[in-house]
C-alpha positions in Angstrom: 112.3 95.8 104.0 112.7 98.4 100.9 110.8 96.7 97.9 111.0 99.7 95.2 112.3 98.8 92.0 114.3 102.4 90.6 115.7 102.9 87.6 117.6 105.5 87.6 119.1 107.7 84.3 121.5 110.3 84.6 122.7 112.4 81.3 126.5 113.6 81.7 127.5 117.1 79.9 128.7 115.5 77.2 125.7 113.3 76.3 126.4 110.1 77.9 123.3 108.7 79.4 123.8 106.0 82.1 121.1 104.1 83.6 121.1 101.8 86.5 118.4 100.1 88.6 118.0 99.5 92.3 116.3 97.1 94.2 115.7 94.4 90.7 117.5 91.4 91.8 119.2 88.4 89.4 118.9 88.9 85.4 115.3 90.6 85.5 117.2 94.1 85.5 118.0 92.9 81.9 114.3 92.9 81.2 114.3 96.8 81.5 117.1 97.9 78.9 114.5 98.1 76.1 112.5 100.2 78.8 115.4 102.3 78.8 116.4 102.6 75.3 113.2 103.5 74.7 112.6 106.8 77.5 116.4 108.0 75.9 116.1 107.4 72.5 119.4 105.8 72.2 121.1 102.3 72.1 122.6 100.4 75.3 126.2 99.4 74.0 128.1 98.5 77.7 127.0 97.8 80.9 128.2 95.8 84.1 126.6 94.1 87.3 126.0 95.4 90.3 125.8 93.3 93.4 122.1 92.6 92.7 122.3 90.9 89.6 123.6 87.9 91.2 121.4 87.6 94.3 118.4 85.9 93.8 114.8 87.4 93.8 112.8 86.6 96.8 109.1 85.8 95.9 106.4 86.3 99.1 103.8 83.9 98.2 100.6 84.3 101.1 98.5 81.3 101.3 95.0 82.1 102.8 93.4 79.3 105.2 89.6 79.0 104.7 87.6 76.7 107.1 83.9 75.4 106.0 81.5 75.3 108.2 78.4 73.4 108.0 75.4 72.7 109.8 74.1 69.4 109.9 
């Protein structure tokens, strides 16, 4: 299972940036436009979904068993 969270940018001849992320499911790609305005040094005025914005993150949470021991 591919975890890596990508943003990529690419910057068109004219000087349209466009951004998009890979593998950041639901709204937490929405978390990153500031992360982007900020590496172009411009403003995010449109954007659409892809497919991942509506699926829902999956969270792996490991429990760890411990056993006590004791002498008596």
């Amino acid at each position: 299972m591919d975890n890596k969270k990508q943003l990529k940018i690419r910057i068109l001849p004219d000087g349209t940036i466009m951004t998009e992320t890979k593998g950041i499911k639901s709204k937490k790609c929405l978390d990153y436009i500031d992360l982007i305005e900020e590496i172009t040094n411009a403003k995010v005025y449109d954007s659409e979904f892809t497919n991942e914005y509506y699926e829902k993150e999956i969270i792996n949470v490991y429990q760890e068993n411990t056993q006590s021991l004791y002498n008596k």
